[in-house]
C-alpha positions in Angstrom: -6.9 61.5 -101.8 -3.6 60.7 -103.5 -2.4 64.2 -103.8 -3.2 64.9 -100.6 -1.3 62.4 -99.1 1.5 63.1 -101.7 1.4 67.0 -100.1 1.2 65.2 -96.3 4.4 62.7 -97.2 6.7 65.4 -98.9 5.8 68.1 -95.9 7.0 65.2 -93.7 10.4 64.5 -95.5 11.0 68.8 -96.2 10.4 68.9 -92.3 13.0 66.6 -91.6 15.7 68.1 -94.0 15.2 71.3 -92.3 15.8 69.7 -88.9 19.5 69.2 -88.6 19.3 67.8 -85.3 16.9 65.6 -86.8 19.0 64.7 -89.4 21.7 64.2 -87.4 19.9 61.7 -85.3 18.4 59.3 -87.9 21.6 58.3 -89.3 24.5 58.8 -87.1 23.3 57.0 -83.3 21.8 53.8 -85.2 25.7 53.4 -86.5 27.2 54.4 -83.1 24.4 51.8 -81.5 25.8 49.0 -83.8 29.5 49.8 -83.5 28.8 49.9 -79.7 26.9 46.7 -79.1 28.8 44.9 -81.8 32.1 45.4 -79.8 30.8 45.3 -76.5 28.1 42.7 -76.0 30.4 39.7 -76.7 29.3 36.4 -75.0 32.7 34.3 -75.9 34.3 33.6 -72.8 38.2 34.4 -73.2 41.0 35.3 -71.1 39.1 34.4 -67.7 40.9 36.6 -64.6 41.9 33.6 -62.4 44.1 32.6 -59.4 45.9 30.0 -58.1 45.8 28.7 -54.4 48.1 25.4 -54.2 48.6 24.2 -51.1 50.4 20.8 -53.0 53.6 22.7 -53.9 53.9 19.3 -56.3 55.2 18.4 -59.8 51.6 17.3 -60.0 49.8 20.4 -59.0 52.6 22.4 -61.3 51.0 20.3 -64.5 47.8 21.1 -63.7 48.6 24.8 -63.2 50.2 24.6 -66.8 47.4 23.7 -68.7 45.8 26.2 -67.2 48.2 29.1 -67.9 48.9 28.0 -72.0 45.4 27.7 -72.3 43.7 31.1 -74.0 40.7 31.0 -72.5 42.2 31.6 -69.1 44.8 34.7 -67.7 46.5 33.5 -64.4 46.9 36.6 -62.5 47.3 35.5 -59.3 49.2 33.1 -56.9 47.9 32.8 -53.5 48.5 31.8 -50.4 45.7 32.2 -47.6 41.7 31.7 -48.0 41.6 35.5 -47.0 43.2 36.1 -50.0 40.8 33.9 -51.8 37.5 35.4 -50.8 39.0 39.3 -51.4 39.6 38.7 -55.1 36.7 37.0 -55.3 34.9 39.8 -53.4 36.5 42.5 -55.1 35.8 41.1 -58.7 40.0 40.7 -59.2 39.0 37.6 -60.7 36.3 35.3 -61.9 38.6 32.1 -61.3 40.8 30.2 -58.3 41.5 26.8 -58.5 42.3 25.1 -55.0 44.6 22.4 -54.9 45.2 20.7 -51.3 47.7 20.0 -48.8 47.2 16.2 -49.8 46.7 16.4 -54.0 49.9 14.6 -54.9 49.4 12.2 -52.3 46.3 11.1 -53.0 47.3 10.4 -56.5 50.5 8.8 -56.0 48.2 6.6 -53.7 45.6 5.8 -56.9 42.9 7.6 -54.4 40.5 10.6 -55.6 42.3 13.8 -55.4 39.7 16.6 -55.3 40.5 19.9 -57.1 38.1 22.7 -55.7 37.2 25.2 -58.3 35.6 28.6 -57.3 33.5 30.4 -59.6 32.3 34.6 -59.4 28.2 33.5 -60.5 27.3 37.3 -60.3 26.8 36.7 -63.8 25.1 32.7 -63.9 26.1 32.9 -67.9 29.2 33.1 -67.8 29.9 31.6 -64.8 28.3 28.5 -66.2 30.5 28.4 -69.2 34.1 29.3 -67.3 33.3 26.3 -64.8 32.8 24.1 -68.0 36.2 25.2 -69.6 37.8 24.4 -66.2 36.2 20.6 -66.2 37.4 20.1 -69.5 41.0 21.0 -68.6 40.8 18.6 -65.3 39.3 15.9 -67.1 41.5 15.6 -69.7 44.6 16.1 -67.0 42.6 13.2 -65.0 42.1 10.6 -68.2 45.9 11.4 -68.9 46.5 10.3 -64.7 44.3 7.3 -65.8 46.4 6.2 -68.8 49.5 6.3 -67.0 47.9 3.8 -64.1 46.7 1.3 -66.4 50.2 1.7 -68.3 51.8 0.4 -64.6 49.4 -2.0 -64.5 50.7 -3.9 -67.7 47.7 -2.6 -69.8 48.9 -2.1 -73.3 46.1 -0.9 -74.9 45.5 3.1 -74.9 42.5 4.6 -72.4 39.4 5.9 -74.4 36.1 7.2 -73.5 33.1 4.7 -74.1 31.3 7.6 -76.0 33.1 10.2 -78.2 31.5 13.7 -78.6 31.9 15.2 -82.0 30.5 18.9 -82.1 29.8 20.1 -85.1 28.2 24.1 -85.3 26.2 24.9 -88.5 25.6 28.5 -89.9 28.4 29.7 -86.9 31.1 27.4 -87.2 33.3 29.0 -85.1 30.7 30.1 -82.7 31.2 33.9 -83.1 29.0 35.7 -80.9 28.8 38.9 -82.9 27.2 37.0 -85.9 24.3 36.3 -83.8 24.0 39.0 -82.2 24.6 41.9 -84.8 21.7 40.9 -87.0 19.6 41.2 -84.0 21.0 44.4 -82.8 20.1 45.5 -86.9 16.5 44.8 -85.8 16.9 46.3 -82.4 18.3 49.5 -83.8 15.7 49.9 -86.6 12.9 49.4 -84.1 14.2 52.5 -82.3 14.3 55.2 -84.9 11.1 54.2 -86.1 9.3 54.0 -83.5 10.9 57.3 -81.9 10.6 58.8 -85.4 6.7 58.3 -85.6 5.9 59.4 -82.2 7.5 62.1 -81.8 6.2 63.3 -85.3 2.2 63.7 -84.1 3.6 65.5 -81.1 5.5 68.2 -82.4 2.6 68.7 -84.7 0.6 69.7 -81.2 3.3 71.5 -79.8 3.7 73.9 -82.8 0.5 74.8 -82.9 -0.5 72.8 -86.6 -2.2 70.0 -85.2 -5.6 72.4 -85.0 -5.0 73.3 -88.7 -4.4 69.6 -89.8 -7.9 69.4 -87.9 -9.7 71.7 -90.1 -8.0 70.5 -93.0 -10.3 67.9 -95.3 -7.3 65.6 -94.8 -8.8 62.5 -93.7 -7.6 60.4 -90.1 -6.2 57.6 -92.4 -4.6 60.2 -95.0 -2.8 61.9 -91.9 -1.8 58.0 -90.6 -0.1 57.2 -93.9 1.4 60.7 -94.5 3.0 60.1 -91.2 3.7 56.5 -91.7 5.2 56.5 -95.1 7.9 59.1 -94.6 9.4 57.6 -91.6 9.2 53.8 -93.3 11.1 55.0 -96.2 13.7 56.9 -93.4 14.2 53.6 -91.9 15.0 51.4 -94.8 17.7 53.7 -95.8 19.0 53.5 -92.2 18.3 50.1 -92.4 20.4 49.9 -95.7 23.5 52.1 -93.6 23.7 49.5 -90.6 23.6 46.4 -92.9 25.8 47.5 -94.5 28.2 48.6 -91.3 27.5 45.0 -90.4 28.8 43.2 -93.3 31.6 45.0 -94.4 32.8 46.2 -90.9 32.0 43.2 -88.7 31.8 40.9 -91.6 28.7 39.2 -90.8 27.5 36.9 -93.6 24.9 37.6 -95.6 23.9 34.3 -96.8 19.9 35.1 -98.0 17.9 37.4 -100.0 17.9 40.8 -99.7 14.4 41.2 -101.2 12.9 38.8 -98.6 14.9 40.8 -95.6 14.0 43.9 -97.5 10.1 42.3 -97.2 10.7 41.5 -93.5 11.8 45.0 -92.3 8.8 46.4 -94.7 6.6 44.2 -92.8 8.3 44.8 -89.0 8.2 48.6 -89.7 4.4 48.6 -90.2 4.8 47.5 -86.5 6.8 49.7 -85.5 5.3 52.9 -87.0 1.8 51.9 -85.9 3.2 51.6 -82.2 5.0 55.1 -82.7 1.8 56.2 -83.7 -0.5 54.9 -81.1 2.5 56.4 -78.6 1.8 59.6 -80.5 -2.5 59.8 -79.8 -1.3 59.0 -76.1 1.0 61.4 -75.5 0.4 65.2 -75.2 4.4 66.3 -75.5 7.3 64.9 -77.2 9.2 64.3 -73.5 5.7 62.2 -72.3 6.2 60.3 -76.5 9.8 59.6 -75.4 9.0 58.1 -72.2 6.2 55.9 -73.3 8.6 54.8 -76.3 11.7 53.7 -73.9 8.3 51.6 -71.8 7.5 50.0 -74.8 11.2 49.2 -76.7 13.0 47.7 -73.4 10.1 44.9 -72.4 10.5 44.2 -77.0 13.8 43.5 -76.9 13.6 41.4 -73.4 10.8 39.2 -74.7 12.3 39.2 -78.6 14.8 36.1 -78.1 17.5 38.4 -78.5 19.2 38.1 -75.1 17.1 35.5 -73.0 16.0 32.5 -74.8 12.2 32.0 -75.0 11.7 28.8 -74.2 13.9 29.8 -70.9 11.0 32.3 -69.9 8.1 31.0 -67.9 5.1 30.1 -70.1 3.2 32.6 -69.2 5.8 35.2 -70.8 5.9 32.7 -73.8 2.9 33.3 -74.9 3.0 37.2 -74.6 6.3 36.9 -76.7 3.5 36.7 -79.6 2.6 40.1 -79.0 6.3 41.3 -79.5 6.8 42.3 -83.5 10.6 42.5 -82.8 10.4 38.8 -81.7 9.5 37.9 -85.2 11.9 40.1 -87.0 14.9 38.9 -84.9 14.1 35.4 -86.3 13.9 36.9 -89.9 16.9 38.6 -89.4 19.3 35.7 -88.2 17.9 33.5 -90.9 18.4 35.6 -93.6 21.5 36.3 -92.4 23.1 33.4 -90.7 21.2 30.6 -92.2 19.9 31.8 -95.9 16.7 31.6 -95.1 14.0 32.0 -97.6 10.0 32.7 -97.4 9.4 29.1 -97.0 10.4 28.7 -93.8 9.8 32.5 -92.7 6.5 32.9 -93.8 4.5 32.1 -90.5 7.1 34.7 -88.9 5.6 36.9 -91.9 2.2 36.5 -91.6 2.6 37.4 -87.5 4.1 41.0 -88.2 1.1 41.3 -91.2 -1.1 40.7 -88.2 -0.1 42.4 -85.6 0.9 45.5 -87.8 -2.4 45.2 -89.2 -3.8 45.6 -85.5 -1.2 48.3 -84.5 -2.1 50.6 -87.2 -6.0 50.5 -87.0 -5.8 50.6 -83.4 -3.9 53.9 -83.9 -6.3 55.3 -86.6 -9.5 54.3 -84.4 -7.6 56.5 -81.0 -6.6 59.6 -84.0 -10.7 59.2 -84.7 -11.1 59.5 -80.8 -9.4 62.4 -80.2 -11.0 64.2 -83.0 -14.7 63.1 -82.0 
């Protein structure tokens, strides 16, 4: 059995040598993934588009505006002057910002009455439209306690205005809240669940599509011997990828590695027996490598919308909670960012562990049982 397999793994690895196009894509779009989504999937919300519709013409409205415009986290674009003008750059996604300051604004403060400030947000994306309006409150309110202190000053009150409560944030792991250290680590999973899985599936399928499947058939070359000289080629393939985009990540987007490369070098062993035994299940189901392709993008886009990655789990309905369980990639995306981010160790990553043994475990034995199938 051994040297057979050895024969079936080193065919495997001298067929992808030969393949340049092969070659070429199991190293160089993983880095072009990472490079891509590290730079372009960026939730920090800076330099908001925004405009300015003051009806007030006032000193008062003219402070307001200036916290606003030395502020980084918004770009002032636009002074307007109509409600037309309003709705088209909201309409035509000019900007993502106007703040509306009334005929009355200066009045009603000089008066010590409530002077609304209307702020108009673009929701089209309910993220980050949540987060600009949240900038833009914290701006006002601080402009409004400042309105506050200066009442009480005219009232005689010596003392300085505070807030009852005092909110001290403090971020662990991500101290200044970097986006791209979050999400890189999971886009290191995200990308190694691709070229495994694509690697595997398309693997069984060329072997019908050259015309060496029937011989394999023949062959004493048992259904679990075939599995693992499939399997083992492509594993090995993938750590080395795996190795090329860590280390993209570290020393190009200098994302910390704070834990132990053994354990996250036993957590991608572990998510790749998941990964391969899907490819190969995609493989028994598919009679070309165009049908393996397709089933493979039906199975990696609903793993990376249930893995945690973008949407938060405990967002999803329960329902879709539960099938999250079923998702290998939501394990290894929890590996991943602990290992990285929080230096994580196998005590507190071992019942993510244990799921991937499992459902790998299931994966690969449902694939051996269908290669049994088809050979009945």
């Amino acid at each position: 059995m051994i040297r057979r397999l050895r024969h079936l793994i080193w065919k495997e690895f001298i067929q992808v040598v030969r393949d340049k196009k092969l070659r070429l894509f199991i190293f160089l779009p993983p880095i072009i993934q990472l490079v891509a989504y590290g730079y372009a999937i960026n939730f920090d919300v800076k330099n908001v588009p925004t405009a300015i519709y003051d009806q007030s013409h006032s000193a008062a409205s003219r402070q307001l505006i200036y916290r606003f415009t030395s502020s980084e986290y918004f770009e002032v674009k636009y002074f307007i002057s109509t409600q037309e003008e309003l709705r088209r750059l909201i309409d035509e996604n000019e900007v993502n910002l106007v703040l509306h300051f009334p005929y009355d604004f200066a009045r009603r403060l000089k008066a010590d009455q409530e002077a609304p400030v209307q702020v108009v947000v673009d929701a089209t994306d309910s993220n980050a439209a949540l987060i600009v309006a949240r900038y833009a409150t914290n701006v006002i309110s601080d402009y409004s306690l400042e309105i506050m202190q200066e009442r009480l000053e005219k009232l005689g009150a010596v003392q300085a205005l505070s807030l009852p409560v005092e909110v001290e944030p403090r971020a662990w792991f991500n101290v200044n809240l970097i986006s791209r250290y979050s999400f890189v680590p999971g886009v290191i999973a995200m990308v190694i669940m691709l070229v495994s899985l694509m690697l595997t599936a398309l693997a069984v399928v060329r072997e019908k599509e050259i015309g060496t499947m029937e011989q394999i058939l023949v062959s004493p070359i048992r259904p679990v011997e075939f599995m693992l000289g499939k399997t083992i080629p492509f594993i090995v393939i993938s750590l080395l990828d795996m190795v090329v985009i860590i280390l993209v990540g570290v020393l190009w987007f200098e994302v910390p590695l704070r834990g132990s490369v053994l354990v996250l070098l036993l957590g991608a062993i572990t998510f790749l027996f998941n990964s391969v035994g899907l490819g190969l299940f995609i493989s028994t189901v598919s009679s070309t490598q165009q049908q393996a392709m397709m089933a493979g993008v039906f199975f990696f886009t609903p793993a990376i919308l249930l893995s945690g990655l973008i949407f938060p789990i405990p967002n999803m309905p329960v329902y879709f909670q539960y099938v999250t369980y079923l998702n290998p990639l939501r394990y290894f995306v929890v590996v991943v960012q602990g290992i990285f981010l929080r230096g994580d160790g196998l005590a507190i990553l071992w019942p993510q562990m244990v799921g991937m043994c499992i459902l790998g475990g299931a994966l690969l034995t449902l694939s051996v049982l269908r290669f049994r199938e088809r050979l009945a």
